[in-house]
C-alpha positions in Angstrom: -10.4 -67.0 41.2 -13.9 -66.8 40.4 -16.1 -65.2 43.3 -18.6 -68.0 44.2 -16.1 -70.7 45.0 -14.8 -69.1 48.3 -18.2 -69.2 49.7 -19.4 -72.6 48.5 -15.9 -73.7 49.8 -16.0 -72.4 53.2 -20.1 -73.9 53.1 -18.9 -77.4 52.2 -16.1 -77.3 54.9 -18.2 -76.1 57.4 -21.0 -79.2 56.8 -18.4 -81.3 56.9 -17.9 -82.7 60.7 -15.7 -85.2 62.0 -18.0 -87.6 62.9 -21.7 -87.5 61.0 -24.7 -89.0 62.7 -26.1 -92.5 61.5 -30.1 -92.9 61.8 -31.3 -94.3 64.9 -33.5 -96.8 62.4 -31.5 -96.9 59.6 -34.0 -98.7 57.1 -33.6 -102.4 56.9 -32.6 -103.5 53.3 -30.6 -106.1 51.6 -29.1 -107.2 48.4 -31.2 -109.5 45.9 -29.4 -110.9 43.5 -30.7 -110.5 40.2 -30.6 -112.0 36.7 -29.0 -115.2 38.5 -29.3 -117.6 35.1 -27.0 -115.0 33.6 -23.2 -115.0 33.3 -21.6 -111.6 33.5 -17.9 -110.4 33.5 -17.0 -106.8 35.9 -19.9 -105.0 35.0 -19.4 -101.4 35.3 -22.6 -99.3 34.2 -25.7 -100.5 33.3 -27.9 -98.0 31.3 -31.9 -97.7 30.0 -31.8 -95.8 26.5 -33.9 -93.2 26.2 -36.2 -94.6 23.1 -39.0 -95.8 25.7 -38.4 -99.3 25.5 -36.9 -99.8 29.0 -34.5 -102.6 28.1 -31.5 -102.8 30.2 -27.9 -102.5 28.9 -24.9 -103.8 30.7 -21.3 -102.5 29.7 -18.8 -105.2 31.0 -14.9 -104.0 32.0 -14.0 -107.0 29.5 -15.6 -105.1 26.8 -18.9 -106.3 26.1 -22.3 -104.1 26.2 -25.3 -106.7 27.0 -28.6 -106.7 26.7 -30.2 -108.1 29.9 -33.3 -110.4 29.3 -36.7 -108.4 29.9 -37.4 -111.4 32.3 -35.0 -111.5 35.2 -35.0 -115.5 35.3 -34.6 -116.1 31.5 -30.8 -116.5 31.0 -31.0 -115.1 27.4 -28.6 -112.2 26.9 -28.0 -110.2 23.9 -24.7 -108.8 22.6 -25.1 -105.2 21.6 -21.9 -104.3 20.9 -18.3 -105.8 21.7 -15.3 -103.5 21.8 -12.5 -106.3 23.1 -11.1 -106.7 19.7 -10.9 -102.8 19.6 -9.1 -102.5 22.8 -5.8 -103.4 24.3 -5.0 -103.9 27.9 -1.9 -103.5 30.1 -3.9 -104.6 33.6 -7.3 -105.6 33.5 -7.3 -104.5 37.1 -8.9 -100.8 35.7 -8.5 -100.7 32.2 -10.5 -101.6 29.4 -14.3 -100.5 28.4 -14.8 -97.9 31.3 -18.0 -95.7 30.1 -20.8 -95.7 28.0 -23.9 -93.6 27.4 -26.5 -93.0 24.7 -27.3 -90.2 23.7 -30.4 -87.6 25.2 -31.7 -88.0 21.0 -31.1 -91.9 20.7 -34.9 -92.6 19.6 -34.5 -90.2 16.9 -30.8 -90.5 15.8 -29.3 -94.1 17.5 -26.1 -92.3 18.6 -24.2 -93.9 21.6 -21.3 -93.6 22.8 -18.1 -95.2 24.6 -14.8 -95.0 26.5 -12.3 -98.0 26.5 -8.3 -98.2 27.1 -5.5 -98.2 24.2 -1.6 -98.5 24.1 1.3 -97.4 22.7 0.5 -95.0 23.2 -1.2 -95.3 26.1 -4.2 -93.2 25.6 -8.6 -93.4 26.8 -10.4 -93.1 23.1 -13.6 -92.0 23.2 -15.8 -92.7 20.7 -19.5 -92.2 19.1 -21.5 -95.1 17.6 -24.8 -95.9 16.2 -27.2 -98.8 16.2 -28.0 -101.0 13.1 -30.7 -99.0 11.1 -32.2 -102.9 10.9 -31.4 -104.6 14.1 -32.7 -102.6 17.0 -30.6 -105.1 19.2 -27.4 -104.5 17.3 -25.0 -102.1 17.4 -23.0 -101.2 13.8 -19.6 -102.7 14.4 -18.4 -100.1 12.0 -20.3 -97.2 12.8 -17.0 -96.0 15.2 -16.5 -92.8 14.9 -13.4 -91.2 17.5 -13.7 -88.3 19.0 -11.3 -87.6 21.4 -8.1 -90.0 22.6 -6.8 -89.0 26.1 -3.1 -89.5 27.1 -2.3 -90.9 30.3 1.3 -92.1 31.4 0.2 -95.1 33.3 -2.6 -98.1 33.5 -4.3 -97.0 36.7 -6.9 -94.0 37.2 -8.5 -94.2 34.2 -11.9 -93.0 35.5 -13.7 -92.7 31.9 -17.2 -92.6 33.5 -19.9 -90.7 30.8 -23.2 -89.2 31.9 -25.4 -86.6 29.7 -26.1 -83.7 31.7 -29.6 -82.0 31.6 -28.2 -79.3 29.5 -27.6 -82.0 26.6 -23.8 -82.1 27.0 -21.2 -84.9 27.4 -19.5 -85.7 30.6 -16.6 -87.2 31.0 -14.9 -88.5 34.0 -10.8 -88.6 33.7 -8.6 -89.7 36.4 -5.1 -87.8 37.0 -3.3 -90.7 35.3 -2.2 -93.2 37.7 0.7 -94.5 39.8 0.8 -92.8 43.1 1.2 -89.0 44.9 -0.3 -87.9 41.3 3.2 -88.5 40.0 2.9 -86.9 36.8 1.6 -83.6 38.5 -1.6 -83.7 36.2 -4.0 -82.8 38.6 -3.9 -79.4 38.8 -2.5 -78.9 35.3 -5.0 -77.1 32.7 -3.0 -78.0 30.1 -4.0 -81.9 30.8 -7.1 -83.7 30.6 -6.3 -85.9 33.2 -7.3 -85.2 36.8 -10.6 -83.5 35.4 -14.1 -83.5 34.7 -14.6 -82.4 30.5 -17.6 -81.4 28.8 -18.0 -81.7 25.3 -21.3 -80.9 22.5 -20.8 -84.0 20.7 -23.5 -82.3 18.2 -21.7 -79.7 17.1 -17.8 -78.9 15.8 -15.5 -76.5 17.2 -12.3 -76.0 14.7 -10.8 -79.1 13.4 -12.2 -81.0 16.8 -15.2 -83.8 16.0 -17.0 -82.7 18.8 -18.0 -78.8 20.0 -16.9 -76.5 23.4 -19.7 -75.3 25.3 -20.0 -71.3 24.6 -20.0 -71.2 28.7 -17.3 -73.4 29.4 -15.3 -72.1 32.5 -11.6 -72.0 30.5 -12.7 -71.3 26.9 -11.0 -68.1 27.4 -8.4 -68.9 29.6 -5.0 -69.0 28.0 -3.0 -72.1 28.1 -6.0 -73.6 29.2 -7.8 -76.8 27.7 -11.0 -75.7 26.4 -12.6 -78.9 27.3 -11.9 -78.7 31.3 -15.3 -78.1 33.4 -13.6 -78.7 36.7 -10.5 -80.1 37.7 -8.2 -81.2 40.7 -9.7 -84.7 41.0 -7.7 -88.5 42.1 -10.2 -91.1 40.1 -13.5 -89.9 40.2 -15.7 -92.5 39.9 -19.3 -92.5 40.0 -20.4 -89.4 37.8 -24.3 -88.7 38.1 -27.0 -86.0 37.7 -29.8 -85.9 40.1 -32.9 -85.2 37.7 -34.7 -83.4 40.1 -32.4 -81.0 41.0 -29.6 -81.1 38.3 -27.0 -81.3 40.9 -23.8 -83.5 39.7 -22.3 -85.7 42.0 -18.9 -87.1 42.2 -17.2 -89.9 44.0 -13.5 -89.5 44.4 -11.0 -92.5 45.2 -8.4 -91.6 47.7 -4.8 -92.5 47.5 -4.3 -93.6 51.6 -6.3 -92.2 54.2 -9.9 -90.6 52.6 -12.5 -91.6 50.3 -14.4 -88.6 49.7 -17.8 -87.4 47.7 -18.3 -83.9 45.8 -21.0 -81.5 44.3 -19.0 -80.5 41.0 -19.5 -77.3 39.9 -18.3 -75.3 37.3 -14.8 -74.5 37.2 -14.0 -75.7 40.8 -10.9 -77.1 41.8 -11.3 -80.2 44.1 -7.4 -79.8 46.0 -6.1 -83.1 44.5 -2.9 -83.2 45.1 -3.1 -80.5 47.4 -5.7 -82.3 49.6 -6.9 -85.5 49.8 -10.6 -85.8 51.1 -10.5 -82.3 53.8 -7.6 -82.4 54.5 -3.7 -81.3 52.9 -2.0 -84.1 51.3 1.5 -84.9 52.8 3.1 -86.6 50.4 3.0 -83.5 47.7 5.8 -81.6 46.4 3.7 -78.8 45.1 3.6 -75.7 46.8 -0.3 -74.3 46.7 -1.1 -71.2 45.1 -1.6 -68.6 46.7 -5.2 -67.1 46.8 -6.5 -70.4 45.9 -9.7 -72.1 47.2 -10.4 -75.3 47.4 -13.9 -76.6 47.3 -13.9 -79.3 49.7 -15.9 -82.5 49.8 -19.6 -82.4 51.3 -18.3 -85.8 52.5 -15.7 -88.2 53.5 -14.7 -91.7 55.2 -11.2 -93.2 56.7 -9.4 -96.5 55.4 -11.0 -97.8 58.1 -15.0 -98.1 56.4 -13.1 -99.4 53.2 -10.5 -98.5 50.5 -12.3 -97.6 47.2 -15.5 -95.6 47.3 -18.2 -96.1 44.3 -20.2 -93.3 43.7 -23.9 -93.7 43.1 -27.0 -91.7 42.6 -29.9 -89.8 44.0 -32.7 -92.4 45.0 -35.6 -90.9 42.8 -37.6 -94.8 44.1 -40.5 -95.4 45.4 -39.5 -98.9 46.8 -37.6 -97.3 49.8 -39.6 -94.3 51.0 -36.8 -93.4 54.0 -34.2 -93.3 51.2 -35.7 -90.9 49.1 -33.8 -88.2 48.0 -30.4 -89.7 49.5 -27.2 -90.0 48.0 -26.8 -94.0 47.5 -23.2 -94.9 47.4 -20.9 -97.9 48.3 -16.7 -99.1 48.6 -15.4 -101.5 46.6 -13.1 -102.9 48.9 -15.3 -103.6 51.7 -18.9 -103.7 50.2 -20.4 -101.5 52.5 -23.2 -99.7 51.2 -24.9 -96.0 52.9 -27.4 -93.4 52.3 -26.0 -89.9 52.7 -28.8 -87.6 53.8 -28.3 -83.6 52.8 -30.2 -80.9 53.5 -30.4 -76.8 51.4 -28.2 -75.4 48.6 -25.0 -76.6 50.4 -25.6 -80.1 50.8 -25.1 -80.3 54.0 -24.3 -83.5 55.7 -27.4 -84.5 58.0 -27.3 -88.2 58.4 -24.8 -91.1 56.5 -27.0 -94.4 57.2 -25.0 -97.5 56.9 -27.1 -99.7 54.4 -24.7 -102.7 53.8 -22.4 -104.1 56.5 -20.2 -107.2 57.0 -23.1 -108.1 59.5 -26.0 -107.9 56.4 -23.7 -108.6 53.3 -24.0 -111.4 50.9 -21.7 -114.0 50.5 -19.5 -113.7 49.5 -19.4 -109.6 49.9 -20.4 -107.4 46.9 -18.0 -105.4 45.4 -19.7 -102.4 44.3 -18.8 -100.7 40.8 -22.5 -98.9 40.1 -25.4 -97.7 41.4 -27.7 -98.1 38.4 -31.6 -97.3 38.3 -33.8 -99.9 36.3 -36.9 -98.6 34.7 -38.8 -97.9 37.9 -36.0 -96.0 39.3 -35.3 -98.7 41.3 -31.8 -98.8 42.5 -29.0 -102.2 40.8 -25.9 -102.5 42.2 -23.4 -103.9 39.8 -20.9 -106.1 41.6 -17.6 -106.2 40.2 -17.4 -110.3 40.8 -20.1 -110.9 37.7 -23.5 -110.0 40.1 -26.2 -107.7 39.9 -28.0 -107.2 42.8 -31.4 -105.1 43.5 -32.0 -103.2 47.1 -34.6 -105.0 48.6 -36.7 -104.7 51.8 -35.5 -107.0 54.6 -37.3 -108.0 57.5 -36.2 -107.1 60.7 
């Protein structure tokens, strides 16, 4: 066990109370629905490429990445790329076009770069793209270059969230591969991709792979290890972000029955699943833990009873919302709340979780929440999985 994941474990555990403090104002917002001429289908990220021209790209679940009109009344959208023909679908309920990122370089080399559901066999294919040399607006239907196909033994958990880190590398979220209890036992597995956070250098080659390791990832050198792991032990993370003022990377984690739960990833940590589910041991396992293993528990958690899906967000880097600056920004997809987790020092510790969005201030009908996306003033969009898009506004009181 590597040294600094005891401490950080006991830290998180320890900022972790049952109960954590709401504001006594919490800041009075609401949802504004945005772009309401257009039509969308489950959008699941929207992203701003780094090239400087601030347009705003929506990747749909049904396989379609957007472009949204520069004025939010036009209705005029523009397809960029669609992937449906490419992909094939057991349950639409979570598979299908799950993640998409450009890439840090896009100005200079028009890379991008995708994650979307296969079968038979039932596999997540990553792949890298580029834009029409010609057609700014236009992705090169045949440009399609895989890198890396995932197995996974069922159609739910799929994860498949990507995010470049400030270090230039490719994250990619993986869930543990579906059905329930982490019934393939994947979790925990370094031999499997699933259950796990992976970083690849998509601009480099390692061996026969497409795509390079990291010199300093955590199980290069670890025997029977995959190479590609940078942390592992998660449910369905979903929600992968990088604060840009700090580099911290967050995590949402979907529970199975009882917790919903949000972590700071770090390098080679082991998040519990299916040892633990939020703080707590998971009753249903089989698996005896190992000994002399710690956990690094969430800096946070919630019960069924605030909702049954969490949707990880983002740092609030705004200036629309001075109150909210600097929180975590995060909702549930099953009952459209929305809060603001306050932290505090190296540890993250928990000082305030403001409820945002309740049943008493949601629209109607409720949001379900799939991202929290920042348009070009760092201003927060919340993607709602019933075809919305919705900014955080000021409400009056």
């Amino acid at each position: 066990m590597k040294p600094w994941i005891r401490p950080l474990a006991a830290a998180c555990a320890a900022a972790l109370p049952l109960s954590v403090a709401a504001a006594a104002h919490p800041p009075a917002v609401t949802l504004q629905q945005e772009f309401t001429a257009c039509s969308f289908e489950r959008p699941i990220t929207l992203v701003i490429p780094p090239d400087g021209t601030n347009r705003l790209f929506l990747a749909q679940q049904t396989g379609k990445i957007l472009i949204l009109p520069a004025n939010r009344t036009d209705s005029a959208t523009t397809t960029f790329l669609d992937v449906a023909p490419l992909m094939a679908v057991e349950n639409d309920f979570e598979e299908g076009l799950v993640g998409f990122a450009f890439h840090p370089q896009y100005k200079e080399n028009g890379r991008f770069f995708t994650c979307y559901a296969q079968q038979n066999p039932k596999i997540n294919r990553l792949s890298e793209w580029r834009v029409d040399p010609t057609r700014p607006d236009r992705a090169d239907p045949a440009s399609e270059k895989i890198l890396l196909e995932i197995p996974r033994p069922f159609w739910n958990h799929n994860s498949g969230n990507l995010v470049f880190g400030p270090d230039g590398f490719l994250y990619i979220a993986v869930g543990d591969g579906g059905r329930r209890d982490d019934a393939a036992r994947l979790a925990q597995n370094l031999f499997a991709m699933n259950g796990k956070i992976l970083r690849l250098d998509v601009d480099s080659r390692t061996g026969r792979r497409p795509y390079g390791i990291p010199a300093d990832n955590p199980f290069l050198k670890t025997e029977g290890a995959l190479p590609e792991i940078w942390c592992y032990g998660l449910r369905n993370p979903w929600g992968l972000s990088f604060d840009p003022a700090t580099g911290t990377l967050w995590c949402a984690d979907v529970g199975q029955d009882q917790f919903e739960e949000i972590n700071i990833l770090v390098k080679g940590g082991n998040y519990g699943w299916s040892h633990r589910e939020g703080a707590h041991p998971f009753t249903l396992t089989t698996l005896t833990p190992p000994k002399n293993q710690a956990f690094i528990e969430p800096i946070h958690e919630y019960s069924r009873d605030q909702g049954i899906s969490i949707t990880g967000g983002l740092v609030y880097r705004g200036q629309r919302h001075p109150d909210l600056r600097g929180a975590y920004l995060y909702g549930d997809w099953g009952s459209g709340r929305i809060w603001a987790l306050h932290t505090e020092g190296p540890d993250h510790a928990v000082k305030a979780n403001t409820p945002l969005i309740t049943p008493e201030n949601a629209p109607a009908p409720p949001a379900k929440p799939t991202a929290f996306c920042e348009d070009e003033n760092q201003e927060i969009l919340v993607l709602d999985w019933n075809g919305r898009l919705f900014s955080l506004a000021p409400a009056t009181r």
